[in-house]
N, C-alpha and C positions, 0 to 999 in steps of 0.2 A: 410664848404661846404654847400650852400643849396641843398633845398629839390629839383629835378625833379619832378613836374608832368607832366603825360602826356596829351597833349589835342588833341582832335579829329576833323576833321571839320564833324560839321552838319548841315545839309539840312532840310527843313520843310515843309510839305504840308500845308495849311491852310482851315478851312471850317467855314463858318458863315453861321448858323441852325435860324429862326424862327418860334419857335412851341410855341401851346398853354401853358397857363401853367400850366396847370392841368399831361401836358402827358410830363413834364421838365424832372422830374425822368428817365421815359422809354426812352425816346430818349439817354440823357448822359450814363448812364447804357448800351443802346444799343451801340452807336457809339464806345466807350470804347472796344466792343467787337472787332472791326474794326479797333482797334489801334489808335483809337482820342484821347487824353489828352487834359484836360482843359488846355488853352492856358493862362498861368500866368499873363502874361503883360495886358491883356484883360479884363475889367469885363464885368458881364453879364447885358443886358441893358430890364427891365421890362416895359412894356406900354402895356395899354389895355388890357389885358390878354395874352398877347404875352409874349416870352423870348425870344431874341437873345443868341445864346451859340456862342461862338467862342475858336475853338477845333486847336489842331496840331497834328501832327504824323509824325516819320520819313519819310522821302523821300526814303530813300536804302531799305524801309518794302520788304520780301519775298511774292511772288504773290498777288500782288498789283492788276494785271488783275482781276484775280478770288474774292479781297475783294473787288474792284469797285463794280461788277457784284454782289455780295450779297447783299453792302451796298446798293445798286438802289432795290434789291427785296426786305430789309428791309424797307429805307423809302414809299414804295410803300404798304407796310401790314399797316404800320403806318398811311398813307393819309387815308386807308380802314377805319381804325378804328375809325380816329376823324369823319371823312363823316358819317358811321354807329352812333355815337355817337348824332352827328349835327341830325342827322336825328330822333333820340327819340322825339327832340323837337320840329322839326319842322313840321312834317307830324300833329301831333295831333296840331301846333299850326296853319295850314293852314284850315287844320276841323272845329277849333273853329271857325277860321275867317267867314270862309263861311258861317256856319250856322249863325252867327251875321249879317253879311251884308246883308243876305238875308233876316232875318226877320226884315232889316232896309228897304228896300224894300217894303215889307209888311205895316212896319207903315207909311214908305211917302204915298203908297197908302189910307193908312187911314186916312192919315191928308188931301190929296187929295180932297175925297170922303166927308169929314165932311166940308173942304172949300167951295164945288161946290155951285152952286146957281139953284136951293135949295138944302139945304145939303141930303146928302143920308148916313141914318144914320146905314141903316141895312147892308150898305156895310162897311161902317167905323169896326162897330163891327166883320163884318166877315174878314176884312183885320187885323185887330188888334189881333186879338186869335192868330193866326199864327204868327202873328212876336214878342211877347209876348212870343211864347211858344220856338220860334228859340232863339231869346235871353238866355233863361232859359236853351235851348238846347247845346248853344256854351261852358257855364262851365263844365257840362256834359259829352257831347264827347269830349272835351280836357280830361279828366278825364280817359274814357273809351280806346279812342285811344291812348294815351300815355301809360295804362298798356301793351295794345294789341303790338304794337308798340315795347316796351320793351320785352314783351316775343319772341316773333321776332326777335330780334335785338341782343338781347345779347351772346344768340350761337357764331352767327356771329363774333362776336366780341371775345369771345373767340379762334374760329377755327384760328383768323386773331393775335391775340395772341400768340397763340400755333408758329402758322407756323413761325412770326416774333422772337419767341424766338429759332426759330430751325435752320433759318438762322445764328442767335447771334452764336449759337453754333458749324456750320461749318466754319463761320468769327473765332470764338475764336480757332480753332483745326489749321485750315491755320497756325495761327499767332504763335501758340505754336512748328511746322514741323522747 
């Protein structure tokens, strides 16, 4: 006599994530709370610092409404946080710019002024100090504004942590009801 197993028919949602990949961890770890399993057939496809994940979950899940509605206020703590992140380096790297281009400014006007016919040499030097000193100025305030910046920003990023892992954990109670 063989063996009976029994088989069941199942159904599958499917989602395809790309996130950076620095925050690979937090997202699978998150989705997981929401009833996504890594999708087997699938691998995970790396480029540019990106990760595609490609997850499944039953389709018959118990309040499926109410984990939509979480998962959307999770990946939305998560957009907060790489943007707060993106933003350490780019506010101070927009600083630096500034003060370079403008003490580029400065020395066209001094190449300017040393070109002219006849050259004007005391302007040369007075255009030059200043773009000289901006240049010097741009490694600087990258420097300055990038700590400032980070004291700033990291709260944030924790409160946007917190909150994302508090949703995780009304997604994980749903799924366990």
């Amino acid at each position: 006599m063989s063996e009976h197993t029994e088989h069941t028919f199942d159904c599958f949602d499917y989602l395809k994530v790309t996130v950076e990949e620095k925050f690979f961890s937090q997202y699978m770890d998150g989705y997981e709370k929401f009833g996504w399993n890594k999708d087997e057939n699938r691998t995970l496809e790396k480029g540019m610092g990106k990760v595609t994940l490609y997850m499944k979950r039953n389709r018959q899940i118990i309040n499926k409404v109410e984990l939509v509605r979480l998962q959307q206020h999770y990946e939305s703590c998560m957009e907060e946080i790489c943007a707060l992140e993106a933003s350490q380096n780019s506010v101070p790297a927009m600083v630096s710019l500034t003060c370079g281009l403008t003490g580029c400014g400065f020395m066209a006007g001094s190449v300017f002024a040393v070109t002219a016919t006849p050259p004007i040499i005391w302007l040369t030097v007075l255009l030059a100090i200043p773009g000289f000193l901006l240049w010097a100025a741009a490694y600087f305030s990258y420097k300055a504004v990038k700590l400032w910046r980070s004291k700033k920003v990291i709260p944030l990023i924790e409160a946007k942590y917190d909150e994302a892992y508090g949703v995780c954990e009304k997604a994980f109670r749903l799924l366990q009801a």
